[in-house]
N, C-alpha and C positions, 0 to 999 in steps of 0.2 A: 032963413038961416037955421032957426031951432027945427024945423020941419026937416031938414035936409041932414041935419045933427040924429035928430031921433029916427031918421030912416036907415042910415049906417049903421047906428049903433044897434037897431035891432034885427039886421040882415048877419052882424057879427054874433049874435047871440042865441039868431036861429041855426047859424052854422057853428057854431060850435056845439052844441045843443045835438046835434046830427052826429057828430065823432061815436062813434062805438069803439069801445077797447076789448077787442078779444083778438082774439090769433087765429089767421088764416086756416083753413083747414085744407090740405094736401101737401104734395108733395115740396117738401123745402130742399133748400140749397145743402149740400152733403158738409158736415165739418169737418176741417181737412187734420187730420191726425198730426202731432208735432214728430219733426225727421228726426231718426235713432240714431245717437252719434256714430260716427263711426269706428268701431272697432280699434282696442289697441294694435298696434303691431308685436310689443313687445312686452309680456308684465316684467316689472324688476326683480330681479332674481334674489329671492329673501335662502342666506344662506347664516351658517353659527353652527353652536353644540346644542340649541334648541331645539330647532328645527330637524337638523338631521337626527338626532334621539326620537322623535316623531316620525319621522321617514323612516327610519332607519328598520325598525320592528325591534332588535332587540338593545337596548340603550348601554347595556353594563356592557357587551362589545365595547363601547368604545373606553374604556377602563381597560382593556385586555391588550396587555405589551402585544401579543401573539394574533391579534385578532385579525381578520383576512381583510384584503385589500379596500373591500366595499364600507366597511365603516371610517375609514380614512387613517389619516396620520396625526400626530399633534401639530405638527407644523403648520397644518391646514385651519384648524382653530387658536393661533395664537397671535397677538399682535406685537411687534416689535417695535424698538426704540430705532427712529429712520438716523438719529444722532451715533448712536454708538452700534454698528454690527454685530450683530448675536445676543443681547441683550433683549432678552422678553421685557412686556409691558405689560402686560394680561390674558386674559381666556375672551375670546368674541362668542359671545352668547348668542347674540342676534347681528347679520349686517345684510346691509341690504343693497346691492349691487344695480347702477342702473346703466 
């Protein structure tokens, strides 16, 4: 039985003994890149008196009672009380529309 004991245990010791750890050398299996989301469809449309002052090129336009069409109107930057008709509430500096 101890003959038979020390014969395993040293068939396990000559094979383990045999492992080498190094890394194959040629050609490996390709790593598969991770898939690119796919594209918005729509970004949210960031609109205000910030932004457009940025867009706009020239900013003191839109100070100007007189100023042409493309800097807009006040209407367009102001927010209203939904309670009371005609009644402002503030200046929208930033809104961001989605």
């Amino acid at each position: 039985m101890k003959t038979l004991l020390i014969a395993i245990l040293a068939a396990l010791v000559a094979t383990a003994s045999a492992q080498t750890y190094t890394a194959p050398i040629g050609p490996q299996k390709p790593v598969r890149a991770m898939a690119t989301p796919p594209p918005l469809l729509q970004r949210p449309e960031v609109t205000g008196v910030v932004p457009q002052a940025v867009r706009g090129g020239n900013p003191f336009q839109m100070l100007n009672p007189r100023a042409p069409a493309q800097y807009g109107t006040w209407v367009e930057h102001t927010s209203f009380d939904p309670n009371i008709p005609g009644k402002w509430k503030g200046i929208k500096l930033f809104e961001i529309i989605f």
